[in-house]
MARBA-3410 file (N, C-alpha, C, O; in Angstrom, 1 decimal):
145
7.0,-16.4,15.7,5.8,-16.9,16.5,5.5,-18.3,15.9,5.6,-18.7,14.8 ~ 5.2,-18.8,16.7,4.9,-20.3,16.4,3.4,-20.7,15.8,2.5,-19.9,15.7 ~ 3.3,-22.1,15.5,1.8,-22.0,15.1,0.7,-21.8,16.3,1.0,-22.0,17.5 ~ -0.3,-21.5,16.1,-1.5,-21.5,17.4,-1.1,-20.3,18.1,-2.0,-20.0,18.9 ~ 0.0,-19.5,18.2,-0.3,-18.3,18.9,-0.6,-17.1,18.2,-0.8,-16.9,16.9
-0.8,-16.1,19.1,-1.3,-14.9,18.4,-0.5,-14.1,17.8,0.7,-13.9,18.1 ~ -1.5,-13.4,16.7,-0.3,-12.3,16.2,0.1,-11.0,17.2,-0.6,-10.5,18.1 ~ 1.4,-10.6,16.6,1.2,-9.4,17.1,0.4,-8.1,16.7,-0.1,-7.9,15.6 ~ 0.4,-7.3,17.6,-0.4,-6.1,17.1,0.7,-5.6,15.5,0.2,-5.8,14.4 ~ 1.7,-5.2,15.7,2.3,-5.1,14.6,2.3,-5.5,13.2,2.4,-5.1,12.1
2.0,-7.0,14.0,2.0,-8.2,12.4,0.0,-7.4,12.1,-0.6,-6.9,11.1 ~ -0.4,-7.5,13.2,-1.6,-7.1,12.7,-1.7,-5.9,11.6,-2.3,-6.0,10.5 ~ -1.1,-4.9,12.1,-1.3,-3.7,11.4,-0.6,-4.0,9.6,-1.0,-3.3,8.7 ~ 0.3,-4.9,9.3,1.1,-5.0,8.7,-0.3,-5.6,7.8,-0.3,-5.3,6.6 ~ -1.2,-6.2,8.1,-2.2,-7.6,7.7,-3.1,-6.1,7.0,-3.2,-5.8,5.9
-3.7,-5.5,8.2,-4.6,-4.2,7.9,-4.1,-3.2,6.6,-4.6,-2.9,5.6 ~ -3.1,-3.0,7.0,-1.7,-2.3,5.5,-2.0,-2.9,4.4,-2.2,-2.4,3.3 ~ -2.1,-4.2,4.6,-1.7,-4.9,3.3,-2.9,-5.0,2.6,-3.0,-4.6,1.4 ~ -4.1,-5.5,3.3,-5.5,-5.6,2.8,-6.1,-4.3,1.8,-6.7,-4.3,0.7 ~ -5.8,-3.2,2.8,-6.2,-1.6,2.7,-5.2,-1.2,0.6,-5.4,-1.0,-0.6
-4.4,-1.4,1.4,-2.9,-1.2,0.0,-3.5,-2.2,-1.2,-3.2,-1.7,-2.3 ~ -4.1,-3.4,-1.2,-4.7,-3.9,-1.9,-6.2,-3.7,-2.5,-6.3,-3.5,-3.7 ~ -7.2,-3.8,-1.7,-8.3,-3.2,-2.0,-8.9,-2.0,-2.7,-9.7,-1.9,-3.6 ~ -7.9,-1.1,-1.9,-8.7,0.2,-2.6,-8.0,0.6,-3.7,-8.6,1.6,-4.1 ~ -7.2,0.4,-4.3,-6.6,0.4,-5.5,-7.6,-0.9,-6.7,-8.4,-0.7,-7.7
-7.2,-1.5,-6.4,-8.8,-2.4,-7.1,-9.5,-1.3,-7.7,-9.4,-0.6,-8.7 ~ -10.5,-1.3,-6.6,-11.7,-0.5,-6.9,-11.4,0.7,-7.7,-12.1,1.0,-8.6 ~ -10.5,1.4,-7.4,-9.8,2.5,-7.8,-10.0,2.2,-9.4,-10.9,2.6,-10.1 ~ -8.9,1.1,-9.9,-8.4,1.0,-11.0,-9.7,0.2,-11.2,-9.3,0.0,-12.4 ~ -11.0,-0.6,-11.2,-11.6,-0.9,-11.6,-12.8,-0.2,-12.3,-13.5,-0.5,-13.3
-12.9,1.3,-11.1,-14.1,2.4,-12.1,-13.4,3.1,-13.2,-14.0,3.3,-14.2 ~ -11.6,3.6,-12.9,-11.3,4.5,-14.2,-10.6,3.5,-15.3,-10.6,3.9,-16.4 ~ -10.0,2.3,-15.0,-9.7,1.8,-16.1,-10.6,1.2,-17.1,-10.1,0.6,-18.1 ~ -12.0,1.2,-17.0,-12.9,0.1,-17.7,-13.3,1.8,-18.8,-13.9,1.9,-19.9 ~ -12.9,2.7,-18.2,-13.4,3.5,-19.4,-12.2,3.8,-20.6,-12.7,4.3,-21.6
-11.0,3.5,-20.6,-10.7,3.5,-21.7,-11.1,2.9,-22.6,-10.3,3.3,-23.5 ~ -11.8,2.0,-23.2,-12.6,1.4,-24.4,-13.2,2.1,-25.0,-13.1,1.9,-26.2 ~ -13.6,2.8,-24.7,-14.8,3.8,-24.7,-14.4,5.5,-24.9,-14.9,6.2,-25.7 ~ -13.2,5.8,-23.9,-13.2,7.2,-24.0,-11.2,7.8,-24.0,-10.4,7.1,-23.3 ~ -10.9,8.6,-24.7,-9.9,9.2,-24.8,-9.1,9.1,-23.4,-9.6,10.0,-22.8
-8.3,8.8,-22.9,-7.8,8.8,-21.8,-7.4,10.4,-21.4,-7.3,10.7,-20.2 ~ -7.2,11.2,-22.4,-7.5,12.9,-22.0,-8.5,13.1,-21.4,-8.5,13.8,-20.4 ~ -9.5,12.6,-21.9,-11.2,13.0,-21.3,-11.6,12.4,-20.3,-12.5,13.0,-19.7 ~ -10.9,10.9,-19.7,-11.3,10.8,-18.3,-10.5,11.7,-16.9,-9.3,12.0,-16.8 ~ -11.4,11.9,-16.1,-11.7,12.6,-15.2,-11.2,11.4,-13.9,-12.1,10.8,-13.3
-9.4,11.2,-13.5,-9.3,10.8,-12.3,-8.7,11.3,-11.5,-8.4,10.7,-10.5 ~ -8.5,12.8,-11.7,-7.7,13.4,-10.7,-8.6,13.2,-9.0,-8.1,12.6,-8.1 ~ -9.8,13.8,-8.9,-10.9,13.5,-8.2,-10.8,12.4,-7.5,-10.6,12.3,-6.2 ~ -10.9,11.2,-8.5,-11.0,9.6,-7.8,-9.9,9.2,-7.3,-9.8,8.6,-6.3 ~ -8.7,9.5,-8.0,-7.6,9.2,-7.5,-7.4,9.9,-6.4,-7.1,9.1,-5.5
-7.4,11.3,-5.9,-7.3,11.6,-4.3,-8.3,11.3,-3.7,-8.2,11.5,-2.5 ~ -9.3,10.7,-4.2,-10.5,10.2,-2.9,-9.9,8.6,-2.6,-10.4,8.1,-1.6 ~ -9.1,8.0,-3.3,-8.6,6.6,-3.5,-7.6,7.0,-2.4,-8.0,6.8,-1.2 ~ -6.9,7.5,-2.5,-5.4,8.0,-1.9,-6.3,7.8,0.0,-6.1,7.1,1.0 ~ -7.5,9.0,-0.1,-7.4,10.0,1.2,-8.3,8.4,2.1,-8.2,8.0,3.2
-9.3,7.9,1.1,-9.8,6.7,1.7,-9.2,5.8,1.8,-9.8,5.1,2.6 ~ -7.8,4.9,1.5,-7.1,4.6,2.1,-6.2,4.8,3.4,-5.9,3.9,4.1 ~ -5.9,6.4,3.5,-5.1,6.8,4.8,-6.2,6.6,5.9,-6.0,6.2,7.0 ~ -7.2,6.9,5.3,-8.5,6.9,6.4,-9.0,5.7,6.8,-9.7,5.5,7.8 ~ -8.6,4.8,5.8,-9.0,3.5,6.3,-8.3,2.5,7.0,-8.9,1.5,7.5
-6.8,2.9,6.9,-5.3,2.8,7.6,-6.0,3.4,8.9,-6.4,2.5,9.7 ~ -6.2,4.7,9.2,-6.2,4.7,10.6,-7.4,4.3,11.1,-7.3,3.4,11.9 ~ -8.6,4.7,10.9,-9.7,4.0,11.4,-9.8,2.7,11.8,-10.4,2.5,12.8 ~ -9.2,1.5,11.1,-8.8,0.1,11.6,-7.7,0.0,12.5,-7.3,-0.9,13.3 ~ -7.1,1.1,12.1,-5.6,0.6,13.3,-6.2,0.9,14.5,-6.0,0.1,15.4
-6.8,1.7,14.6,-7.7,2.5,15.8,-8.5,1.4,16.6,-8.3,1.1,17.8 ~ -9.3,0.8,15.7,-10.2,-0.3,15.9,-9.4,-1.4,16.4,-9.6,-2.0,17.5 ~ -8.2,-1.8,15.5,-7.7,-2.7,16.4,-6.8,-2.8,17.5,-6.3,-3.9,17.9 ~ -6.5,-1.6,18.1,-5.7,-0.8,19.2,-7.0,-0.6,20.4,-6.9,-0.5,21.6 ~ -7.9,-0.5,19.9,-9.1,-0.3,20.9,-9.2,-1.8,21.0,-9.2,-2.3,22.1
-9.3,-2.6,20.0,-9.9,-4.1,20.3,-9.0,-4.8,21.6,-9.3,-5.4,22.6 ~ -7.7,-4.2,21.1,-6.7,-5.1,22.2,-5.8,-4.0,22.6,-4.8,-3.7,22.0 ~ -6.2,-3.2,23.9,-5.0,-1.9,23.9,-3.7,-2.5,24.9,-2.6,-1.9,24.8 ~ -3.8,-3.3,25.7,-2.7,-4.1,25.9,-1.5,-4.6,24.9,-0.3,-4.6,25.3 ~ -1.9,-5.0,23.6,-1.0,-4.8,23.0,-0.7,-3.5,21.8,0.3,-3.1,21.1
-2.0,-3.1,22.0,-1.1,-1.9,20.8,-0.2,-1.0,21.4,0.1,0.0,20.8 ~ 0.2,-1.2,22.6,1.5,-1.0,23.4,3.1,-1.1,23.1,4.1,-0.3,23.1 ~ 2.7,-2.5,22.7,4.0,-3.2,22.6,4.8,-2.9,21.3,4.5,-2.8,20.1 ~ 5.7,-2.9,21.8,6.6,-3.0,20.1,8.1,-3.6,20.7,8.7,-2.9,21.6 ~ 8.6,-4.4,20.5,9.9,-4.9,20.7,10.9,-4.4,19.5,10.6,-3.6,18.7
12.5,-5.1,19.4,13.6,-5.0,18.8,12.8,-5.8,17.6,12.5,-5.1,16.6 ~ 12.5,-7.0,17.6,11.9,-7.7,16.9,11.1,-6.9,15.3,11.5,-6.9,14.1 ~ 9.9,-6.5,16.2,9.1,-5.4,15.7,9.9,-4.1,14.3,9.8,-3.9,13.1 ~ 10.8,-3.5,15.7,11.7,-2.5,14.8,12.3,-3.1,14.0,11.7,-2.8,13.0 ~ 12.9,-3.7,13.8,14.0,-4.6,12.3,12.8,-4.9,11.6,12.7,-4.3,10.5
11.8,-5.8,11.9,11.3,-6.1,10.7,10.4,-4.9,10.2,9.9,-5.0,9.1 ~ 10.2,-3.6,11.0,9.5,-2.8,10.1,10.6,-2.3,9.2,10.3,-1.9,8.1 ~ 11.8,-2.2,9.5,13.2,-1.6,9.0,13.1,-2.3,7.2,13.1,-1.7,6.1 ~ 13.1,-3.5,7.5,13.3,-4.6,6.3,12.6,-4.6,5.8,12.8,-5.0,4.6 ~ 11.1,-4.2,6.2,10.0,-4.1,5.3,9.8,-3.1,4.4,9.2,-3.4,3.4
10.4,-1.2,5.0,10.3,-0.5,4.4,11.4,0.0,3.7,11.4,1.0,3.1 ~ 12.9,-1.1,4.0,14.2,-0.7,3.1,13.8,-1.1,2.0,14.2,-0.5,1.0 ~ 12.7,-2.7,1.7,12.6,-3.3,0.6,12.0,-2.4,-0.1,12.2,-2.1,-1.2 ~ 11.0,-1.7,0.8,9.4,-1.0,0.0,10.6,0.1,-1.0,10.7,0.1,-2.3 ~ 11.3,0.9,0.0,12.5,2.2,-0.5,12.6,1.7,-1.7,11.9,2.3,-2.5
13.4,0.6,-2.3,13.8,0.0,-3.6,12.4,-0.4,-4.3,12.3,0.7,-4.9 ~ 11.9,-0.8,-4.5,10.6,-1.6,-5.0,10.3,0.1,-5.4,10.5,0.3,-6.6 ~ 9.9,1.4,-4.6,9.3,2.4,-5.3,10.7,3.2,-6.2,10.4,4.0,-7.1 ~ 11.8,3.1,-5.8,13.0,3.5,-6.7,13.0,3.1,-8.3,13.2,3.7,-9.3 ~ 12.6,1.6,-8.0,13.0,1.0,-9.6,11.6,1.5,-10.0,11.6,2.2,-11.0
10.5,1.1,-9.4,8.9,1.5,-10.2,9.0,3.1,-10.7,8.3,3.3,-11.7 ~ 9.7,4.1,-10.1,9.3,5.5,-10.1,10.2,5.7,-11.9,10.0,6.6,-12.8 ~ 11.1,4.8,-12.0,11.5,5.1,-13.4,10.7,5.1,-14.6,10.9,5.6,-15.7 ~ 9.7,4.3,-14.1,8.4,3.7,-15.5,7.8,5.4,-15.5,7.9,5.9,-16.6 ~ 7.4,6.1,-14.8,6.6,7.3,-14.9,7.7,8.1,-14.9,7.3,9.2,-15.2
8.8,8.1,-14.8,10.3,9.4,-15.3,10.5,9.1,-16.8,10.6,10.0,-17.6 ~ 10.6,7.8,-17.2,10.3,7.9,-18.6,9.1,7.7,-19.4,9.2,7.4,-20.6 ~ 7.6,8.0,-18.8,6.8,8.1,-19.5,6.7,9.8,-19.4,5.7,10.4,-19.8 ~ 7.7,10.4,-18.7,7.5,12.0,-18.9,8.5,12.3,-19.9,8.5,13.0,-20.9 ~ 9.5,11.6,-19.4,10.4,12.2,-20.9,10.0,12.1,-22.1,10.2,12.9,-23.0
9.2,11.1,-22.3,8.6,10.5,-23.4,7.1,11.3,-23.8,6.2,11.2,-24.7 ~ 7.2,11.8,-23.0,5.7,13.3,-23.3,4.7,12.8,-23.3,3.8,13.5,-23.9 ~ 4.1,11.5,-22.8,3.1,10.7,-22.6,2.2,11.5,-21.7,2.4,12.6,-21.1 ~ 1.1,10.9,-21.9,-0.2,11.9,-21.3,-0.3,11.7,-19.5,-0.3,10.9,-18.7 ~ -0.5,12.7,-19.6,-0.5,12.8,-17.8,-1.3,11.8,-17.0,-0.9,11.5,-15.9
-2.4,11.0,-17.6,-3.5,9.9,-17.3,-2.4,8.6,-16.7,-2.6,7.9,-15.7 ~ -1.3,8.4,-17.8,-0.7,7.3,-17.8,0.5,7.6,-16.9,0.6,6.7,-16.1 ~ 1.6,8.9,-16.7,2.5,9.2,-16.0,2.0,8.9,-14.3,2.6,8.2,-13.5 ~ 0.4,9.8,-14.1,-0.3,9.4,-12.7,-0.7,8.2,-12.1,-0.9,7.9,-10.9 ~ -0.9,7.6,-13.1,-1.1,6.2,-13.0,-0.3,4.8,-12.7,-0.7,3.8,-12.1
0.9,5.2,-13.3,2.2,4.2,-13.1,2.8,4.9,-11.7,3.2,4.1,-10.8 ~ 2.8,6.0,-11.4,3.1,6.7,-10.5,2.6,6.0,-8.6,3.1,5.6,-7.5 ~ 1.0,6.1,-9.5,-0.3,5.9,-7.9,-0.2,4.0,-8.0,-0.7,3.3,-7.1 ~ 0.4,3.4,-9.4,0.7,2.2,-9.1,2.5,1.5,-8.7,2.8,0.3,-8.6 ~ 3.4,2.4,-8.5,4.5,2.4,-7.9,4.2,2.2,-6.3,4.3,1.2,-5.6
3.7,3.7,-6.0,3.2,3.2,-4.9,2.7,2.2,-3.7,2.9,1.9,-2.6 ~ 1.5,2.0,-5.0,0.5,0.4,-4.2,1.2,-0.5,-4.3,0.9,-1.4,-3.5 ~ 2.1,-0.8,-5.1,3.5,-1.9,-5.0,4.3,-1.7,-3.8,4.2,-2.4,-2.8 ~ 5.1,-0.7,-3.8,5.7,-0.5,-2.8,5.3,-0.6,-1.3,6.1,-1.1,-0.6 ~ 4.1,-0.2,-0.8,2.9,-0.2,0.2,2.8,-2.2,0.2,2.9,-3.0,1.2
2.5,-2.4,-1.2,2.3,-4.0,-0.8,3.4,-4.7,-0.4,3.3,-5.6,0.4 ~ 4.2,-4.5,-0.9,5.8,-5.0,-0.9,5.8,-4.6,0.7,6.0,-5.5,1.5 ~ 5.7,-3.6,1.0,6.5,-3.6,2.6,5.7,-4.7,3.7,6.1,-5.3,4.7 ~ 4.6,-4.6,2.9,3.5,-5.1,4.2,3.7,-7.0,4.0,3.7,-7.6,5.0 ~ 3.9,-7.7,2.9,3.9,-8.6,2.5,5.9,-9.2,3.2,6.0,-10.2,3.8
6.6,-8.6,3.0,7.7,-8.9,3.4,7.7,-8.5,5.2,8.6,-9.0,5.9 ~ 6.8,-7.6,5.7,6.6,-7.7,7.3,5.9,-8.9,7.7,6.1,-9.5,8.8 ~ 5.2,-9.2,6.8,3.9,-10.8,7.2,4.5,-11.6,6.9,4.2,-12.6,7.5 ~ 5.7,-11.8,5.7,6.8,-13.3,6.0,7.5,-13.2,6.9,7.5,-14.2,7.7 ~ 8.3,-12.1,7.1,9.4,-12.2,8.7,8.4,-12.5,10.2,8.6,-13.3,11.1
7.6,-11.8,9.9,7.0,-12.5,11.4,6.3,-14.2,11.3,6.8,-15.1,12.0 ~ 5.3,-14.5,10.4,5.4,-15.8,10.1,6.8,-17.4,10.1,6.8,-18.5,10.6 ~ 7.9,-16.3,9.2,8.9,-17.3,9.2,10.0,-17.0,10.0,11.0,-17.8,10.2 ~ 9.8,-16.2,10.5,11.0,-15.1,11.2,11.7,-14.5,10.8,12.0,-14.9,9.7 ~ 12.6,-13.4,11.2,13.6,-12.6,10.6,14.8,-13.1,10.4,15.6,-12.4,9.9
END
């Protein structure tokens, strides 16, 4: 796409992905990480926040996609060849990005490390991966494929 025109709905969703995959991990990692100073990482309590982190992101993935499929339903129609390859490319990179991250939490279990830290490198594999797909979908359409 060139400069001055619009995105696509796709590229849109990819923008909503990426904000969403960014944000709520913040927040996430900003209420339970500030208490290790303070408290035994056994004794903090994230299983809770971490699936409300998880389930408020999916929820916040579709409630905006929704929103922006109602905004413009002409194009949340569309999807071309285009479209398909770069989601292709976006989630072969993501595949690898969570392959190499998922080893940091395989060897913090062999290593008998505490469950706080295995869950955590784990739910931060993830938000890498999630950002990685969305960030390599918003350069191909930007610079093109």
């Amino acid at each position: 796409m060139g400069a001055g025109t619009d995105m696509s709905f796709e590229e849109k969703r990819a923008w909503i992905y990426a904000a969403i995959a960014a944000g709520v991990p913040v927040i996430y990692f900003a209420l339970i990480l500030r208490q290790i100073p303070t408290t035994d990482v056994t004794q903090i309590a994230y299983v809770g926040p971490m699936l409300a982190a998880i389930g408020a992101a999916i929820a916040a993935n579709i409630i905006t996609t929704i929103a922006a499929a109602l905004a413009s339903p002409k194009e949340a129609d569309k999807k071309d060849e285009r479209d398909k390859q770069i989601n292709r490319l976006g989630e072969h990179i993501a595949f690898y990005v969570m392959s190499i991250l998922a080893l940091i939490p395989l060897g913090l279990t062999m290593a008998e490390s505490a469950p706080f830290w295995i869950a955590h490198t784990l739910y931060l594999a993830f938000v890498l991966s999630a950002l990685t797909s969305s960030i390599v979908k918003i350069v191909a359409y930007r610079r093109g494929l």
